[in-house]
C-alpha positions in Angstrom: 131.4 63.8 108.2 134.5 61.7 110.0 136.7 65.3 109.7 133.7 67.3 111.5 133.3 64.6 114.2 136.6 63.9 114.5 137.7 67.8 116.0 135.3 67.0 118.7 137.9 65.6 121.7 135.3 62.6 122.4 136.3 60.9 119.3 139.4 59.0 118.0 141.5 60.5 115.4 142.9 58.4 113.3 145.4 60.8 112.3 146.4 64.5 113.1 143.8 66.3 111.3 145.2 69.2 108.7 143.4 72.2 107.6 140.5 72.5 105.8 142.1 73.1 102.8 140.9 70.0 100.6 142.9 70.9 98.2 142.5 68.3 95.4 138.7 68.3 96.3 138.0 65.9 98.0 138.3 65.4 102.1 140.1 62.7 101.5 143.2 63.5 103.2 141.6 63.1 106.2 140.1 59.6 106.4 140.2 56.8 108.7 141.1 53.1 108.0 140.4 51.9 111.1 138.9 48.3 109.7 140.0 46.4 106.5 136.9 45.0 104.5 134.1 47.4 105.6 133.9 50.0 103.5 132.2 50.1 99.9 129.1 48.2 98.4 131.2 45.1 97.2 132.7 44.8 100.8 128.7 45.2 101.7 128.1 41.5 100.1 130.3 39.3 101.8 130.7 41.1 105.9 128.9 38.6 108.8 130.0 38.4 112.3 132.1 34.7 112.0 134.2 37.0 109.5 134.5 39.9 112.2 138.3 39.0 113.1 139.5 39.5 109.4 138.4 43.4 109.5 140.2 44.0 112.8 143.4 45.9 112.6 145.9 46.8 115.4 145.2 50.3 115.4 141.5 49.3 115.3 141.7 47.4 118.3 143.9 49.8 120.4 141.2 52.5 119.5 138.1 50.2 120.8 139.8 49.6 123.5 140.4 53.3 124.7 137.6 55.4 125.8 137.2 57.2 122.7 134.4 57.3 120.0 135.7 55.2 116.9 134.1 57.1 113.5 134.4 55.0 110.7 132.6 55.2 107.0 130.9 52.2 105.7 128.1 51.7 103.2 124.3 51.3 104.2 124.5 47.6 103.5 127.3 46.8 105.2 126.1 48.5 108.3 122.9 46.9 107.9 124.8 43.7 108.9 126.5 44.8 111.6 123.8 44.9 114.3 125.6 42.2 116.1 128.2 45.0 117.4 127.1 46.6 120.8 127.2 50.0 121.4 127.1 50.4 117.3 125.2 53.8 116.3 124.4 54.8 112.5 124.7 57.8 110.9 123.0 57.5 107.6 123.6 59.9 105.1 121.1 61.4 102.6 120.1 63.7 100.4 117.1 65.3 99.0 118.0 65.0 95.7 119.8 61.1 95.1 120.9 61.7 91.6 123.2 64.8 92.6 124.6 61.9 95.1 125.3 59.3 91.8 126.8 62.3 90.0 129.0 63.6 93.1 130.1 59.8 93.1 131.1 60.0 89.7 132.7 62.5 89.1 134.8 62.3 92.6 135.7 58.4 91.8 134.8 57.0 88.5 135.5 60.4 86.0 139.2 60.8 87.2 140.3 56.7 86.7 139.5 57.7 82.5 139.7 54.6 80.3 141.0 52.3 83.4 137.9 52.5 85.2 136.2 50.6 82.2 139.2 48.1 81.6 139.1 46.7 85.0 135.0 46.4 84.6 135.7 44.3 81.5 137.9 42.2 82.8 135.9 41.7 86.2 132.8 41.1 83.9 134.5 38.9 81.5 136.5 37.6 83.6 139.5 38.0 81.1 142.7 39.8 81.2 142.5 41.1 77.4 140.6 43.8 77.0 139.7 45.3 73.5 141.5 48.9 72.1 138.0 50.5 72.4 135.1 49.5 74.9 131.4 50.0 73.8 130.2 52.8 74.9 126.7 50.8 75.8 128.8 49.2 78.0 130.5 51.8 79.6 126.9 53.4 80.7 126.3 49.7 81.9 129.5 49.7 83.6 128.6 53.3 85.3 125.2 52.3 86.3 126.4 49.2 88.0 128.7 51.0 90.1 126.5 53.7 90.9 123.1 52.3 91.6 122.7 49.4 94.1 120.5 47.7 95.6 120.8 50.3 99.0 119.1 49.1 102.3 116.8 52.1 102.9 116.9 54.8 105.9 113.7 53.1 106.9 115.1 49.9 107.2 117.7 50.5 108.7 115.3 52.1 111.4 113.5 49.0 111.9 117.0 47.1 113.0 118.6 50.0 115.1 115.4 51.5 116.1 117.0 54.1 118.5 120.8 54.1 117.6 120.3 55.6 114.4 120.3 59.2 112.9 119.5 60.4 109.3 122.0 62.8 108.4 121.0 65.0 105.9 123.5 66.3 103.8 122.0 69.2 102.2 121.2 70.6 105.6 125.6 70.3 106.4 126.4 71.7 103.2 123.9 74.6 103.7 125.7 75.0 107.2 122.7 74.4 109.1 124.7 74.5 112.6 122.0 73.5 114.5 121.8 69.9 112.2 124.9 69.6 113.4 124.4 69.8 116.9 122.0 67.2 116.9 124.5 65.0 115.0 126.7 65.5 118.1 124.2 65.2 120.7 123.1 61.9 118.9 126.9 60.4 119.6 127.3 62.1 123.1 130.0 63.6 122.2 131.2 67.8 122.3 130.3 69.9 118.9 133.0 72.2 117.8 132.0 75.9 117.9 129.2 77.3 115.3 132.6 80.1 113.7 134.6 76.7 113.4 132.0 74.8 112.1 130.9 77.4 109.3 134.4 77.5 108.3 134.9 74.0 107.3 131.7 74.0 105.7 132.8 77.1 103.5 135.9 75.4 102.9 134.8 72.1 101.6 131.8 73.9 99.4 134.8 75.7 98.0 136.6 73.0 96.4 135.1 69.8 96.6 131.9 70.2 94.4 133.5 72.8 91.9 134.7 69.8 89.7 132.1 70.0 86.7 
């Protein structure tokens, strides 16, 4: 979502974006790191607003401070407690189908770390820095579930705190490349959509390579 925003001229880029090549499968290559702390679900369970100067960074700043759009990727939770920001708006991703989303989230993060993956759960469980030569694989699943399935603030509630400044983006609708869900996506953020040609070409791009994994 950042790399189709971020071709519209309204919005910040955090750094010259490349072709839509995605060529270890992922669109990784072009993210943004514009805040430190506000990103996945364990970030989610310590963010408040007397903590909002330790998630600034310098690039951060000089980006608010210009007249762009600043894009950056969070998780619901975490953007469920930041309602104290003005001029904040949501995108909130979804899907029709929620296990594909746990499975995608495997197998992009937690499949390619291998045996590590479940040595630093151990140890965070445990809280211990020996780890035995072979992990159970009950708790493996445990360990997978617990990074997968969280306790998610809901579309719906999220639309009771932002009433207005939130959109439900529907990810099945991109990937499909339903142009015209895309448009509203950019009419949502005021800001220029890139050209349908453009637009279906990414979209072909990323369906080439990032979900051709398993």
């Amino acid at each position: 979502m950042y790399y189709l925003l971020a071709h519209s001229p309204e919005v910040a880029k955090y750094q010259p974006l490349t072709n839509p090549n995605f060529p270890n499968g992922t669109s990784h290559d072009n993210q943004e790191i514009w805040f430190n702390h506000l990103h996945d679900y364990q970030d989610s369970l310590t963010v408040s607003e007397d903590r909002w100067s330790q998630y600034q960074t310098k690039r951060g700043l000089a980006a608010l401070a210009s007249d762009k759009l600043v894009a950056f990727r969070c998780h619901p939770n975490t953007a469920f407690k930041l309602d104290f920001l003005k001029n904040l708006k949501v995108l909130y991703m979804t899907h029709s189908d929620t296990l594909l989303c746990e499975r995608w989230a495997y197998e992009k993060v937690y499949k390619p770390m291998g045996e590590e993956h479940y040595k630093q759960n151990f140890q965070q469980l445990f809280k211990t820095s020996k780890v035995p030569e072979k992990i159970s694989n009950t708790l493996k699943r445990q360990f997978i579930i617990n990074n997968l399935r969280h306790d998610i603030r809901t579309f719906n509630e999220c639309k009771q705190l932002y009433q207005e400044r939130i959109f439900q983006v529907k990810l099945e609708q991109l990937l499909s490349q339903n142009y015209v869900h895309y448009v509203d996506v950019s009419s949502f953020l005021n800001i220029t959509p890139i050209e349908q040609q453009q637009f279906d070409y990414i979209i072909q791009r990323y369906n080439s390579k990032q979900w051709k994994r398993f």
